[in-house]
C-alpha angles and dihedrals in degrees: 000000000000118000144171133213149195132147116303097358134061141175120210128171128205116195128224141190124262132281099042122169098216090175102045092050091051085045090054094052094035103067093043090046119138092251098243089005096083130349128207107193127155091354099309128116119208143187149166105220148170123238117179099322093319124093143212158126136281139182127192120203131160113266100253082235121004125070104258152074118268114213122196113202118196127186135003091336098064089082076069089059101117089047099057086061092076096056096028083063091049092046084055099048083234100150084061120109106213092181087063089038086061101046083050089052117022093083097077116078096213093064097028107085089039083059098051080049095058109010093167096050118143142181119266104228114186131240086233126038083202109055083048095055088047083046092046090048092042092049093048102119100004141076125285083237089046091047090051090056091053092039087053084047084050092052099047090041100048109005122086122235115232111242112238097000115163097219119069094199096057098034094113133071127224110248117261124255084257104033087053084047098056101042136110111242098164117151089010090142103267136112102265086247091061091047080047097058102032079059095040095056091037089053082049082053102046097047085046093240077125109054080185095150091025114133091231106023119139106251086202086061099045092044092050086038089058093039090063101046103098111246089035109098128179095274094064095046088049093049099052086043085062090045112022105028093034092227104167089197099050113120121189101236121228094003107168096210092053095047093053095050093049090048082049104058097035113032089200100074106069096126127085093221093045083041087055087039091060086037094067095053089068094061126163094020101046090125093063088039077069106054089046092060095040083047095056093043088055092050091052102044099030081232131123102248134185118017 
């Protein structure tokens, strides 16, 4: 890691291994963006955030030459500079070897021409663990277009805007554990037992029963603690495993999108218990086996698919 500091404004890089799908992975996140939370336009991500009481913006984009991401700090929080490096690597999915995560994958037929497709895709993690788990709960059973527009309800009616900020698209912040917890959300737009459980698990969050962004915290807990909360199933825990507890195995189990695709490329695979069959065979990397599928689904249809 290489950066550079003055006051209220810093650069630091984080290197990755090649290759690395850049646009894909702001695609991903993208579309799946907290409308005035974080922004991705012309190849940039970017993001208000809070860092230890200072705030701040940053904004993530690929180095023109060189094999790493380039991040821009501005305000108080650029003193915090050297510490973003570590979650900003885990957001990005950089520790990842994409060379290993092929030869694990490429002999199945099924994955290998989506490979060849997209040899540098990774998988999207999330600033925050939390955000992704209200945006998982709020998305069960609707479209990755219909689950933004509640997110955005979710931000004006419970977020806070930040006075004097410069973007308009990241001028909101996402609404606390507790705060998310405490608010009113009625006729938001969700069946009353989704509001329910997003303000069930925010309240978990809040009390700290759910050390769900916590450095430290057991994955396997967190995972066991989700999947008993009512109105939380096995594909969203296996979702926010893949993007918020960066587990490159985690499947998300019955989605629809990824069964289909699988049926699709192998007839004979129609079946769930034949489909689970084949999945094992992806282990450890089944995570990545997933964004490949809903990849190739996206680049078939032109849609926004899985997640």
């Amino acid at each position: 890691m290489h950066s550079t500091i003055d006051t209220s404004t810093a650069t630091i890089e984080l290197p990755f291994k090649r290759p690395f799908d850049w646009t894909r992975m702001l695609k991903f996140i993208g579309g799946r963006a907290s409308a005035g939370v974080e922004s991705v336009e012309d190849g940039v991500y970017r993001r208000a955030i809070e860092w230890q009481g200072d705030d701040g913006t940053i904004e993530v984009m690929r180095h023109e030459r060189r094999h790493r991401l380039v991040v821009h700090v501005d305000g108080a929080l650029a003193r915090h500079a050297g510490e973003l490096a570590a979650p900003l690597a885990r957001m990005f999915d950089l520790h990842a070897d994409p060379r290993e995560i092929a030869r694990g994958l490429a002999d199945d037929p099924v994955l290998a021409p989506l490979i060849e497709a997209a040899p540098g895709l990774r998988v999207p993690g999330a600033w925050s663990g939390f955000e992704l788990v209200v945006r998982t709960i709020v998305g069960q059973q609707v479209s990755v277009k219909g689950a933004s527009t509640i997110m955005n309800r979710i931000v004006q009616r419970a977020g806070k805007r930040i006075e004097g900020h410069p973007h308009e698209g990241t001028a909101w912040r996402f609404p606390t554990p507790a705060e998310l917890a405490a608010a009113d959300l009625d006729k938001i737009g969700m069946p009353t037992k989704r509001i329910e459980t997003v303000q069930r698990f925010a309240h978990a969050v809040a009390t700290g029963a759910l050390p769900l962004d916590e450095p430290g915290a057991d994955p396997e807990r967190v995972k066991r603690d989700m999947l008993a909360m009512p109105g939380i199933g096995p594909w969203t825990v296996g979702y926010v495993a893949m993007r918020a507890l960066r587990d490159p195995d985690a499947w998300p189990e019955a989605d629809l999108v990824l069964m289909q695709a699988i049926a699709r490329r192998d007839p004979s695979l129609t079946r769930p218990a034949e489909q689970r069959a084949r999945t094992e065979r992806w282990r450890p990397w089944r995570a990545y086996a997933a964004m490949h599928l809903w990849n190739g689904v996206a680049m078939e249809t032109g849609l926004a698919r899985g997640g």
